[in-house]
PyMOL CGO cylinders between C-alpha atoms (Angstrom):
from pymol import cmd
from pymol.cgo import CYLINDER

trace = [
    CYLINDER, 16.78, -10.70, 22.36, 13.29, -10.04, 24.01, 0.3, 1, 1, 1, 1, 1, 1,
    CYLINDER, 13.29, -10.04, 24.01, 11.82, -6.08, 23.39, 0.3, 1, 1, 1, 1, 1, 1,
    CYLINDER, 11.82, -6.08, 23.39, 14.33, -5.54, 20.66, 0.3, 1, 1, 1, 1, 1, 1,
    CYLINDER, 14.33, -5.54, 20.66, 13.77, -4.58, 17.07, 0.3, 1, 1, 1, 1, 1, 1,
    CYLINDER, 13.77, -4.58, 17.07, 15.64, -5.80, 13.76, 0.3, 1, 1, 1, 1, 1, 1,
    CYLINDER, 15.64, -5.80, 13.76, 15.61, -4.63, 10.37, 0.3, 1, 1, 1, 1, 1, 1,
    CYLINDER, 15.61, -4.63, 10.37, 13.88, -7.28, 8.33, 0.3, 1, 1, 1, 1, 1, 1,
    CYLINDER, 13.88, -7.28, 8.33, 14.28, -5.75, 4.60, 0.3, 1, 1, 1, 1, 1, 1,
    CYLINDER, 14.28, -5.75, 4.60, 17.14, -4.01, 2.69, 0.3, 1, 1, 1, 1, 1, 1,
    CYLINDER, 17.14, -4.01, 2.69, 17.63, -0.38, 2.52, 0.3, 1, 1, 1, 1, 1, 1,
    CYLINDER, 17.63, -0.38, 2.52, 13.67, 0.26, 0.98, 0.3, 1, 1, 1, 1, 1, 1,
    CYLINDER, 13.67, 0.26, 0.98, 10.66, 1.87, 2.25, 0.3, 1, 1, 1, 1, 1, 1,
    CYLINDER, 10.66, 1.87, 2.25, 6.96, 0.96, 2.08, 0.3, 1, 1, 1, 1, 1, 1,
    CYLINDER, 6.96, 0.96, 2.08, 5.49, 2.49, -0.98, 0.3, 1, 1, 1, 1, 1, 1,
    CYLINDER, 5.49, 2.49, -0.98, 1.91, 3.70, 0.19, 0.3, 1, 1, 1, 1, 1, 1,
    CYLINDER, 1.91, 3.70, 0.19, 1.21, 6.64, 1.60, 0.3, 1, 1, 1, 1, 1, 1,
    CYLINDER, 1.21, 6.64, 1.60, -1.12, 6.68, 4.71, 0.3, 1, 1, 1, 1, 1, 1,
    CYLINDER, -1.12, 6.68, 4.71, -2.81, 3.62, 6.31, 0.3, 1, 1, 1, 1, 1, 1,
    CYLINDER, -2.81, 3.62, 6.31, -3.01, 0.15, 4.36, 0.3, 1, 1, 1, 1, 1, 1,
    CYLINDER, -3.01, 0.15, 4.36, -5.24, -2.41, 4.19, 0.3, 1, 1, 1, 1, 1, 1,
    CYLINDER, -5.24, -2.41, 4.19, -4.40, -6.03, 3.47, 0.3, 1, 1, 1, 1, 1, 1,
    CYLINDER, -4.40, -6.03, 3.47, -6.71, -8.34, 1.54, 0.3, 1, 1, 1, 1, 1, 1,
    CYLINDER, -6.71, -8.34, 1.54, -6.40, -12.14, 2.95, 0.3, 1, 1, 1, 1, 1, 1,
    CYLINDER, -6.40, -12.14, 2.95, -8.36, -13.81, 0.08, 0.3, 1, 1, 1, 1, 1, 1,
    CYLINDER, -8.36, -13.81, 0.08, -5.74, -12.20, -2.46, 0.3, 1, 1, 1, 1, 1, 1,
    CYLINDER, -5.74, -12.20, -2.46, -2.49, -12.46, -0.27, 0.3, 1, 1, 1, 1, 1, 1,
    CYLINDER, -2.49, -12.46, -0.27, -1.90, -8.67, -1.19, 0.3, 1, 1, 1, 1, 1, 1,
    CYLINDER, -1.90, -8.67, -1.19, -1.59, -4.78, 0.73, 0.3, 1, 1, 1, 1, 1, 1,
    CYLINDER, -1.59, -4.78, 0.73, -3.94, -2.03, -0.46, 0.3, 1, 1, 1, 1, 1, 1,
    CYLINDER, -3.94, -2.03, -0.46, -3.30, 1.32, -0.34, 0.3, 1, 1, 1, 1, 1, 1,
    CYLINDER, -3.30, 1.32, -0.34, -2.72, 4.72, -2.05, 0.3, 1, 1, 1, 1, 1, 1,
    CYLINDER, -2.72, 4.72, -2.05, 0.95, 5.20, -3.80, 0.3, 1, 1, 1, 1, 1, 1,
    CYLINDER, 0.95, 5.20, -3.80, 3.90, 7.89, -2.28, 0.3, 1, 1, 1, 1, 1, 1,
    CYLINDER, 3.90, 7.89, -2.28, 4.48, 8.31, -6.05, 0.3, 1, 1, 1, 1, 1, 1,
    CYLINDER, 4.48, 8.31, -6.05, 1.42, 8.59, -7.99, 0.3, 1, 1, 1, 1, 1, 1,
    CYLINDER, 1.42, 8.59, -7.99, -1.40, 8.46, -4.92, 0.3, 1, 1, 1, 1, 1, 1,
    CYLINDER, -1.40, 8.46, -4.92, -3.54, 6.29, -6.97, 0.3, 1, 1, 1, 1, 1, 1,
    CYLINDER, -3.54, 6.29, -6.97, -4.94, 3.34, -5.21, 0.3, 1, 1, 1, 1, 1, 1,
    CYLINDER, -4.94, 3.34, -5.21, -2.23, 0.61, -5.48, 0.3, 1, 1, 1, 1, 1, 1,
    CYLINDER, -2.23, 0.61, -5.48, -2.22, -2.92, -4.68, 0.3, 1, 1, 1, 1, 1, 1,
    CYLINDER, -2.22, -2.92, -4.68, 1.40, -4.87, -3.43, 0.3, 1, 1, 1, 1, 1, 1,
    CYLINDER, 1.40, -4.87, -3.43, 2.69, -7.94, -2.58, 0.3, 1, 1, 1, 1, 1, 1,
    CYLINDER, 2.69, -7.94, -2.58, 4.17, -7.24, 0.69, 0.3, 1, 1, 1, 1, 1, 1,
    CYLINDER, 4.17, -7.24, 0.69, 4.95, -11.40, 1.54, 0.3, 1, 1, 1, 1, 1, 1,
    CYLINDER, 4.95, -11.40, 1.54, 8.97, -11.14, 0.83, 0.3, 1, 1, 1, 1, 1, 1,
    CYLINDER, 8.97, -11.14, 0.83, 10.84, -9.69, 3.60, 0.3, 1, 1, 1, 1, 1, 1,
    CYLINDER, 10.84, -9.69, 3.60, 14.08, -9.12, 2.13, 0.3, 1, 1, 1, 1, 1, 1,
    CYLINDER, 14.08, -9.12, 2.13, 13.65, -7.68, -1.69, 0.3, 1, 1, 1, 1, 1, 1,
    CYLINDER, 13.65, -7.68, -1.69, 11.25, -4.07, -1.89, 0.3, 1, 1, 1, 1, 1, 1,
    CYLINDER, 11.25, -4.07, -1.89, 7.05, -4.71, -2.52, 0.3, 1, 1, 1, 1, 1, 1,
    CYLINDER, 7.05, -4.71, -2.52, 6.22, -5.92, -5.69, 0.3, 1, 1, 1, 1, 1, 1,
    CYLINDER, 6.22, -5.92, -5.69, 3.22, -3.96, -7.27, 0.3, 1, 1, 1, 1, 1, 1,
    CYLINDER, 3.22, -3.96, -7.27, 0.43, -5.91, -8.41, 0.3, 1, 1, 1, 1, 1, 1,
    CYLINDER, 0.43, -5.91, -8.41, -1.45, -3.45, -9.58, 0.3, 1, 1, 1, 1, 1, 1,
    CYLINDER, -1.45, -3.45, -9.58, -2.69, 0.48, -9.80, 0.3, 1, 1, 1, 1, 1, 1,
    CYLINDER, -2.69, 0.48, -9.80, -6.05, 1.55, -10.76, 0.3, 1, 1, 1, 1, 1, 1,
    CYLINDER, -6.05, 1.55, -10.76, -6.34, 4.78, -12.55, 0.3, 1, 1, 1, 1, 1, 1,
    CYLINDER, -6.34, 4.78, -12.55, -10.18, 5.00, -12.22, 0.3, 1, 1, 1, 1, 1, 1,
    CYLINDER, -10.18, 5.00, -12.22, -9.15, 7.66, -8.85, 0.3, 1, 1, 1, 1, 1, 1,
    CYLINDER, -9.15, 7.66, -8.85, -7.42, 10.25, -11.06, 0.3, 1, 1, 1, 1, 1, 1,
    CYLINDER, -7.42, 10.25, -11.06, -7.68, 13.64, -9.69, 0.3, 1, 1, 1, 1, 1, 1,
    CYLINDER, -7.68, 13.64, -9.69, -7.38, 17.05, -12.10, 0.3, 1, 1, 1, 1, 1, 1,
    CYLINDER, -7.38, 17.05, -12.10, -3.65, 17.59, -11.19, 0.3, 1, 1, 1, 1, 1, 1,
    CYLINDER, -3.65, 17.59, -11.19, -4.54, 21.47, -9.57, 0.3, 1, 1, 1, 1, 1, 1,
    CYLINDER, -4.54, 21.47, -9.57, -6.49, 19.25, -6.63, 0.3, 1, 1, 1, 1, 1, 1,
    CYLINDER, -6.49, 19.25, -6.63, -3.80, 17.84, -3.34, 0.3, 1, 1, 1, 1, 1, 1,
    CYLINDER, -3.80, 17.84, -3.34, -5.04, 15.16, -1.21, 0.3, 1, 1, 1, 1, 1, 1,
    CYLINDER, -5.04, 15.16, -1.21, -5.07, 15.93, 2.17, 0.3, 1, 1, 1, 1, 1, 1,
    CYLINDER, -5.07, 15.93, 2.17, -5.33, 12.46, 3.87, 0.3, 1, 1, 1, 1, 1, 1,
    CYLINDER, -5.33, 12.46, 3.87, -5.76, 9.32, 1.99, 0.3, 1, 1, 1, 1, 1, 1,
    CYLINDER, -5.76, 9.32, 1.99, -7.99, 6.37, 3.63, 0.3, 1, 1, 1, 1, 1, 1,
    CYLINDER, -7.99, 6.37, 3.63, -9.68, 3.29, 2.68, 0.3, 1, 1, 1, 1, 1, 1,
    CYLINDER, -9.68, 3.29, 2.68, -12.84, 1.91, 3.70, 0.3, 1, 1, 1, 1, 1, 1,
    CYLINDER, -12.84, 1.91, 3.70, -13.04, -2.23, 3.79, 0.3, 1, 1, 1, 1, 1, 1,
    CYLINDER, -13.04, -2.23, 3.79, -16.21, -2.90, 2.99, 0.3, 1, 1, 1, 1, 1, 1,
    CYLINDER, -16.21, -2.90, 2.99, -15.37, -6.64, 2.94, 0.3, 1, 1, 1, 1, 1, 1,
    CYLINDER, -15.37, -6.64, 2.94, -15.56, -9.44, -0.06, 0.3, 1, 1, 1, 1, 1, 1,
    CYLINDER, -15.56, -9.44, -0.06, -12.84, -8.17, -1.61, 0.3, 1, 1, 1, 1, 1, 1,
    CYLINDER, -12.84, -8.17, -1.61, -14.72, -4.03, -2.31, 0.3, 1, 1, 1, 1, 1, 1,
    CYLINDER, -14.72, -4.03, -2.31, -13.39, -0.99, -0.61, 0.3, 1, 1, 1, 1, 1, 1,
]
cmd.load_cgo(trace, "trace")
């Protein structure tokens, strides 16, 4: 089965929108929400059930007229982005 893919979850799709960052001292996936594009953190570590959120911070709330255009995250390491 060399060079060929395989579906490793169910029928769900990753729930961030844009690039993702993961965290090794936390075990967990950072990045902004498809839903609610507030910064998000999930446990990405079981392959066959959806992400499990960990949790969303709110602090990022835009006025709801504004649109993000692209969505990124800067590591700035220990754990701070």
């Amino acid at each position: 089965m060399k060079g060929e893919w395989m579906q490793a979850g169910g029928g769900w799709v990753l729930p961030f929108d844009g690039a993702v960052e993961h965290v090794p001292d936390l075990k967990l996936w950072m990045g902004f929400s498809t839903v609610s594009q507030q910064l998000c953190a999930w446990d990405l570590s079981a392959m066959d059930k959806p992400p499990t959120l960990q949790h969303s911070w709110i602090d990022l709330k835009t006025p709801e007229e504004w649109s993000a255009s692209r969505l990124s995250l800067l590591n700035l390491g220990g754990g701070r982005f």
